[in-house]
C-alpha positions as a Python dict, from the first residue, in 0.01 Angstrom:
ca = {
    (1, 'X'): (0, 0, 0),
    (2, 'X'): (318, -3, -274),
    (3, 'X'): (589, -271, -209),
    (4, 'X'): (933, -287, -260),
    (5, 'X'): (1151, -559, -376),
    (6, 'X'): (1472, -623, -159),
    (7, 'X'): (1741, -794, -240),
    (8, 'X'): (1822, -1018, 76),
    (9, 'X'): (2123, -1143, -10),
    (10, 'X'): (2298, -835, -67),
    (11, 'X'): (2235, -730, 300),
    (12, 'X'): (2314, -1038, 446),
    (13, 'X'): (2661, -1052, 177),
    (14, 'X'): (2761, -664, 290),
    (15, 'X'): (2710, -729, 671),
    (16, 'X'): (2865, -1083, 685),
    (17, 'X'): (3166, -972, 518),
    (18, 'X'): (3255, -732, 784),
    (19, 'X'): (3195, -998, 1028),
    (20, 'X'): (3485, -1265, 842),
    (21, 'X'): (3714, -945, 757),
    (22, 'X'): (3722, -911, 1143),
    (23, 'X'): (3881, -1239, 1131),
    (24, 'X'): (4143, -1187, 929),
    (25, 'X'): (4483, -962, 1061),
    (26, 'X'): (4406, -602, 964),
    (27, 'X'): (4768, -597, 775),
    (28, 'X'): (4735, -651, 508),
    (29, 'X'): (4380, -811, 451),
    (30, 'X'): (4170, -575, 644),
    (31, 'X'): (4349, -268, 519),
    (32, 'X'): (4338, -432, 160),
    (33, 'X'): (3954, -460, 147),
    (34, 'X'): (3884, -202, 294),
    (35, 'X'): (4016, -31, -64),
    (36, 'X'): (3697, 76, -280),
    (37, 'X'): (3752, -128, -570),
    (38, 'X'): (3835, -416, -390),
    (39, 'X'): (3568, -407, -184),
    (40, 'X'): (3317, -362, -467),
    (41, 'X'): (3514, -680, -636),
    (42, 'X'): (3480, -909, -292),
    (43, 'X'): (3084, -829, -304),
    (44, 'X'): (3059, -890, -690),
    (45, 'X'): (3230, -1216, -604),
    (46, 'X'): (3040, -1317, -346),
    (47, 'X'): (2693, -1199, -508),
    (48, 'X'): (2756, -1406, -832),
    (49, 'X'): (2857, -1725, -629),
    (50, 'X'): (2534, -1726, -409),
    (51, 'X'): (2196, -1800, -487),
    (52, 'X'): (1975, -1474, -437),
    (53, 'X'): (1719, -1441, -195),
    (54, 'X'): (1419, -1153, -262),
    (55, 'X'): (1198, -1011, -60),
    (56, 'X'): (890, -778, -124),
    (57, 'X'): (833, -571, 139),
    (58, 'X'): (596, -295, 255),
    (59, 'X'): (746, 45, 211),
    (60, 'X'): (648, 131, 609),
    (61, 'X'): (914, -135, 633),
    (62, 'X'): (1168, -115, 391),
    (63, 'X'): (1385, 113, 616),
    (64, 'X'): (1352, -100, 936),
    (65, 'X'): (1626, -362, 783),
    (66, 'X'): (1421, -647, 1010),
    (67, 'X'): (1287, -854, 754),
    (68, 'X'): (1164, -1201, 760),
    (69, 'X'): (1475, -1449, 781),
    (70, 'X'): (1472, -1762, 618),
    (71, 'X'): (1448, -2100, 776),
    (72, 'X'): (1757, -2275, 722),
    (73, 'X'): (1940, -1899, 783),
    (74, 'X'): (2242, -2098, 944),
    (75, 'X'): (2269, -2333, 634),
    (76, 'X'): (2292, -2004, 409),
    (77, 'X'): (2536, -1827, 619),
    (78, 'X'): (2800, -2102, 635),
    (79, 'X'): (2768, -2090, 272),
    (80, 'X'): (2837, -1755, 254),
    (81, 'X'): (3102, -1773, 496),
    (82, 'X'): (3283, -2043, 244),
    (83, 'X'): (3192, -1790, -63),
    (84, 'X'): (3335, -1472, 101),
    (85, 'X'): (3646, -1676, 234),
    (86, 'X'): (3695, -1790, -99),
    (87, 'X'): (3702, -1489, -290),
    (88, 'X'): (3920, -1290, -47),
    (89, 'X'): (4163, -1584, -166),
    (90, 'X'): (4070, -1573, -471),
    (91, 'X'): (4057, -1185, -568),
    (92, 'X'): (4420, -1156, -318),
    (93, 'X'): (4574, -1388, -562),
    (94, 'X'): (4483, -1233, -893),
    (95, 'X'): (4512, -855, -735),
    (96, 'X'): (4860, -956, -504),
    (97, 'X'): (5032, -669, -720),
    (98, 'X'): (4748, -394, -702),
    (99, 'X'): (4752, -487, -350),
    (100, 'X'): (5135, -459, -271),
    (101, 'X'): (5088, -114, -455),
    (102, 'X'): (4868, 25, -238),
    (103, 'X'): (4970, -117, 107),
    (104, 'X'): (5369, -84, 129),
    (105, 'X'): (5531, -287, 382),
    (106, 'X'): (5517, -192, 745),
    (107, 'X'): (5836, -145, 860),
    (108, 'X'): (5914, -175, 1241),
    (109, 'X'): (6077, 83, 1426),
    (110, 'X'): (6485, 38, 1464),
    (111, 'X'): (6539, -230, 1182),
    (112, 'X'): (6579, 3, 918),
    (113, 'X'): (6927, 169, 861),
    (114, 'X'): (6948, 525, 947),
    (115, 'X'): (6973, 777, 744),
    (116, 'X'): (7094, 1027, 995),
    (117, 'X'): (7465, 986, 917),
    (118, 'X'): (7450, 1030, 510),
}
């Protein structure tokens, strides 16, 4: 039987950002992220800044996504909670322009002059 190597981490990184996005006001932050590039730059962050965890794995299993979790899980997902937290800060400082580009300001309803009389 052939095993596969899985990289932990990266699983655990991808899902757990979703979960601390979802704590953050969808304008601007979720909308922000939710931008390709910035995505990919969040889970570059995050992936350099942790220590990885591998796994090999049966192939009959590699596409169940329930794999063996390690023993001080909580531990490693506060500190991955910190390291995602920290580079949403981190990348929205250093990308504030790129950011500001793509997500104009949302204007509300009735506080912006009309137009209607020239």
């Amino acid at each position: 039987m052939f095993k596969t190597v899985v990289n932990l981490t990266q699983q655990a990184a991808s899902a757990e950002i979703e979960n601390v996005l979802e704590t953050y006001p969808f304008h601007p932050y979720q909308k922000a992220f939710a931008i390709p590039d910035l995505r990919q730059e969040l889970i570059a962050y995050v992936l350099s800044n942790t220590p990885c965890v591998y796994s090999a794995v049966d192939d009959a299993q590699k596409n169940k996504h329930n794999y063996k979790v390690p023993h001080n899980y909580l531990e490693q997902q506060v500190n991955l909670q910190n390291v995602i937290h920290q580079g949403i800060y981190i990348i929205w400082q250093e990308r504030s322009e790129c950011i500001a580009h793509h997500l104009p300001e949302t204007t509300q309803l009735g506080l912006e002059p009309s137009h209607w009389f020239g």
